[in-house]
Backbone as a ProteinNet text record, in pm:
[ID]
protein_1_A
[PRIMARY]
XXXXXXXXXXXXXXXXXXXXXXXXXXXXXXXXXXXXXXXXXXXXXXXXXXXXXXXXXXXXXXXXXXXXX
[TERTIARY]
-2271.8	-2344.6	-2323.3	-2273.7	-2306.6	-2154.4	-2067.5	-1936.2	-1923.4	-2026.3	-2039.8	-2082.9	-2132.5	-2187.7	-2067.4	-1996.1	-1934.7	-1742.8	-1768.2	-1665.6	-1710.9	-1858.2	-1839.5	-1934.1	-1942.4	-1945.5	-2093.2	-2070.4	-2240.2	-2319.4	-2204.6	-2276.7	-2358.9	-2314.8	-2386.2	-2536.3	-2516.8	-2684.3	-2803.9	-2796.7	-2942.9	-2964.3	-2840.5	-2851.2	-2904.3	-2857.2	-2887.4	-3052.6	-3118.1	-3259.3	-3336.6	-3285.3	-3367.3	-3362	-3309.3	-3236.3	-3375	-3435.2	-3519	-3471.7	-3342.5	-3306.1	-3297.6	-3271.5	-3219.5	-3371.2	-3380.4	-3508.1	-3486.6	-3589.9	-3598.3	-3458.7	-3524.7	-3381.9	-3267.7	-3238.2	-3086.4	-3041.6	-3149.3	-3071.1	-3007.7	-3101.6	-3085	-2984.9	-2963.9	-2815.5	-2708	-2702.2	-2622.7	-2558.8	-2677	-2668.9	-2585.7	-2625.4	-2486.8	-2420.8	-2388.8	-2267.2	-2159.4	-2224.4	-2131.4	-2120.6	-2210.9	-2170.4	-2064.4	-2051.5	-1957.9	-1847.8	-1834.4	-1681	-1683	-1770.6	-1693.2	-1640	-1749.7	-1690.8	-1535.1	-1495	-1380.1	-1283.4	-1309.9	-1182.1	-1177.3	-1288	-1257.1	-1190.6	-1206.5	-1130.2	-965.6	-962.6	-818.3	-761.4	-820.3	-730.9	-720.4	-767.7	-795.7	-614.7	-611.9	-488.9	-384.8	-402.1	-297.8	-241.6	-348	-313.6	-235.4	-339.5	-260.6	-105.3	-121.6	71.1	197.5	124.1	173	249.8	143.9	144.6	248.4	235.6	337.9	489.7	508.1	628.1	661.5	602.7	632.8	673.4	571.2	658.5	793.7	751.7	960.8	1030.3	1029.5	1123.6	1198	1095.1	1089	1115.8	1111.8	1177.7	1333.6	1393.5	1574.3	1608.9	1733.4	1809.4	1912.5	1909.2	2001.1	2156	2241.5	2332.2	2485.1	2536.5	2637.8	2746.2	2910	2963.6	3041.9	3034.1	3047.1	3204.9	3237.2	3418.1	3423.9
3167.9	3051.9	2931.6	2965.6	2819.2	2779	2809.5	2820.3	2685.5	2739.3	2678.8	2530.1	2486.8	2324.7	2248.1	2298.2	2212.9	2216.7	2346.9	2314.2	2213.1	2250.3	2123.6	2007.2	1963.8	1841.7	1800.4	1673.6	1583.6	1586.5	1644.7	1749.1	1872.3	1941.6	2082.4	2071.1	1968	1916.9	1946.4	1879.1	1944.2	2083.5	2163	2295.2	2381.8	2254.3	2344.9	2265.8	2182.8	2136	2200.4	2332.8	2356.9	2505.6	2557.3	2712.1	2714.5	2822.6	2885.2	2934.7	2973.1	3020.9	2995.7	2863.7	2795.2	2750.2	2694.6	2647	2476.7	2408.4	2231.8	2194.8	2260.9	2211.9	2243.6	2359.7	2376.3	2316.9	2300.1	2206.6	2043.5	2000.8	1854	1861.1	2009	1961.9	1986.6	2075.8	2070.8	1969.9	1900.8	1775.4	1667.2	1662.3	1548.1	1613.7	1769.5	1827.5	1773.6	1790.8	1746.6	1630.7	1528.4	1391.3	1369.8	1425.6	1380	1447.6	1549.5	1628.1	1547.6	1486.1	1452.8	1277.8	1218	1106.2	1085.2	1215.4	1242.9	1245.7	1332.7	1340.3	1255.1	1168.8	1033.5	915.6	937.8	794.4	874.4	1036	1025.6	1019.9	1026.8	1017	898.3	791.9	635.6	592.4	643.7	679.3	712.6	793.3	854.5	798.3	740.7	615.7	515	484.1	328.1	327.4	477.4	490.2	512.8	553.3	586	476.1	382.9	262.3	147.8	193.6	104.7	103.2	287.8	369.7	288.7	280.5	276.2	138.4	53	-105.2	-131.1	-31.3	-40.7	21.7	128.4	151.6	33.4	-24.4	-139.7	-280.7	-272.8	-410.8	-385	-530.6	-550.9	-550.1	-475.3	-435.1	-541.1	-612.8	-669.6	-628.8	-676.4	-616.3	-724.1	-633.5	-697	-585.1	-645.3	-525.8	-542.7	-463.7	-475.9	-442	-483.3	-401.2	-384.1
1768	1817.6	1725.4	1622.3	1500	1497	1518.2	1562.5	1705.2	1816.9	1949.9	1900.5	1799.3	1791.9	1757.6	1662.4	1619	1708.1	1851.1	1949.4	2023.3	2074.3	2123.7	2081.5	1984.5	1911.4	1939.6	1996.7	1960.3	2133.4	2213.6	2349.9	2306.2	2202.8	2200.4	2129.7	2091	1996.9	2075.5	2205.9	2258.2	2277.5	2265.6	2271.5	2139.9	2020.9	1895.3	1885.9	1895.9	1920.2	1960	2073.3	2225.5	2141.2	2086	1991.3	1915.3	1932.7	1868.4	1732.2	1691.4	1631.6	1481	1485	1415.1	1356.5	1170.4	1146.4	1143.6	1109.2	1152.4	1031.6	913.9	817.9	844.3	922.4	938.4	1026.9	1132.6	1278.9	1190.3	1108.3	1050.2	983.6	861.6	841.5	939.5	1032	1124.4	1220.6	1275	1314.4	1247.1	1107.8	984.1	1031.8	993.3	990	1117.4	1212.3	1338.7	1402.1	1331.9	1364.2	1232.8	1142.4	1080.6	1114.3	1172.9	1193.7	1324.4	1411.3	1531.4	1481.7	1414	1373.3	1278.4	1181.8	1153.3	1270.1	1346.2	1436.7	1570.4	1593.3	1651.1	1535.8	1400	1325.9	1332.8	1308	1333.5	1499.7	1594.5	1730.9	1737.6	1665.5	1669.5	1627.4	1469.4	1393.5	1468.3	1579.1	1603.9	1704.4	1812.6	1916.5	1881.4	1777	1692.4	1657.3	1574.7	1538.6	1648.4	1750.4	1862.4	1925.1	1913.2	2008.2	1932	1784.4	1736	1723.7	1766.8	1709	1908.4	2018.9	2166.4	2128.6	2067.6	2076.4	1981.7	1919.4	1818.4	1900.3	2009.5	2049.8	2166.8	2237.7	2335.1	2271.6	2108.8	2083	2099.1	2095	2124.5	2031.5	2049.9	1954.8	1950.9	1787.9	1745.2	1823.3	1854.7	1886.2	1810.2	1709.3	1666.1	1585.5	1610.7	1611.2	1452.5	1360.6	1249.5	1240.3	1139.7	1126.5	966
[MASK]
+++++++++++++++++++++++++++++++++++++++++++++++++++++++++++++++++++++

């Protein structure tokens, strides 16, 4: 089950709130815990768009074209 929050991220929270299981302090650190792993891996898909998007406009810039000897 503690495995299940942090698959699915800052959706599974009302599930870990609603969990008997769990005590008030552990839900709270849990809660950091997975806003920060989801906020990690939203700043890297951010990264990864961005590089993406720059590597697509270098391929789409013109190529110098000149013939060397």
């Amino acid at each position: 089950m503690f495995l299940l929050f942090f698959v699915l991220g800052p959706f599974g929270l009302p599930l870990l709130w609603k969990s008997p299981g769990f005590s008030r302090g552990l839900k709270i650190v849990l809660t950091i815990a997975v806003m920060a792993y989801s906020a990690l891996l939203v700043g890297t898909v951010l990264i990864a768009v961005r590089t993406a998007m720059e590597q697509i406009c270098l391929v789409r810039a013109p190529m110098p074209v000149g013939i060397s000897s």
